[in-house]
N, C-alpha and C positions, 0 to 999 in steps of 0.2 A: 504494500500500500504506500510505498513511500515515493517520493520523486526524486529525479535526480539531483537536483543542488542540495539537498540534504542528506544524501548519501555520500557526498562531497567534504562535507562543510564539517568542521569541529563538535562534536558534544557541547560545548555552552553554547556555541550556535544554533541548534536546533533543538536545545533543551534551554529553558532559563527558570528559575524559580524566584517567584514574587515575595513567598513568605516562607519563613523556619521559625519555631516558635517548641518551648519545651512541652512534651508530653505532658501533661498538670497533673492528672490523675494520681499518678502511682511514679514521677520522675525519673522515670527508666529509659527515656529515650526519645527521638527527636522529630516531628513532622515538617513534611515538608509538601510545599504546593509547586509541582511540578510541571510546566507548560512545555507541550511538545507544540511545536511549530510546525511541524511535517502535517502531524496530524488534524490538527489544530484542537486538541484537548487539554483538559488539565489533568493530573490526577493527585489524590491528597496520601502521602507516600510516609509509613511508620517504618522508623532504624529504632531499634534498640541502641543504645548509646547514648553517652551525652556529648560527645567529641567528634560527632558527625562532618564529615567536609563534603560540601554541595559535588564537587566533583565526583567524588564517592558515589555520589544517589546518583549520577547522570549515567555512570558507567553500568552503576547497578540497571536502573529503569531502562536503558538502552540492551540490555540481553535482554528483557521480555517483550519491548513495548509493542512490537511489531503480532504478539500470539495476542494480545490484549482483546476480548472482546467490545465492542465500540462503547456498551454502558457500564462497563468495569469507571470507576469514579475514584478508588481506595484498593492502596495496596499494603502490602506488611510486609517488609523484609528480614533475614534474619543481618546476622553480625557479618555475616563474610560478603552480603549483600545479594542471594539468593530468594528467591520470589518464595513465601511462606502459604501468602494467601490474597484472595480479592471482593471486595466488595460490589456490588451494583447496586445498594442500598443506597437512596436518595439524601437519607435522614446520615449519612456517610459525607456528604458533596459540600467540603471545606470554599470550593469553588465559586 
């Protein structure tokens, strides 16, 4: 699904994220609002950690984002930045 100047272009280029803000709950780790350009989605994207580097989530969300179903909205990664799990819950859409 993706086009060519994006299969080109750098990960911060065809990924940017607006917000990272800490997990509140239980402070275990970090979200992040994820916009893919290619696609034009966003997705609201959980690392366990507190020492997260946005580069880290890009390289991560960029091995799945292409299997992503279209109303996937929330994802959960683990620590090595492996895809855990996915929301399409609305009541999920940080967006």
């Amino acid at each position: 699904m993706g086009s060519n100047w994006f299969s080109r272009c750098d990960l911060d280029q065809r990924f940017t994220s607006a917000t990272r803000y800490p997990f509140l709950p239980s402070g275990s780790g970090m979200k992040w609002l994820v916009y893919d350009w290619d696609q034009r989605r966003v997705v609201d994207v959980y690392v366990p950690g507190r020492d997260v580097e946005e580069m880290f989530v890009f390289e991560a969300v960029a091995k799945f984002i292409e299997q992503l179903p279209a109303d996937v909205v929330a994802v959960k990664l683990d620590r090595a930045g492996d895809l855990v799990s996915t929301s399409s819950d609305w009541n999920d859409d940080r967006a």
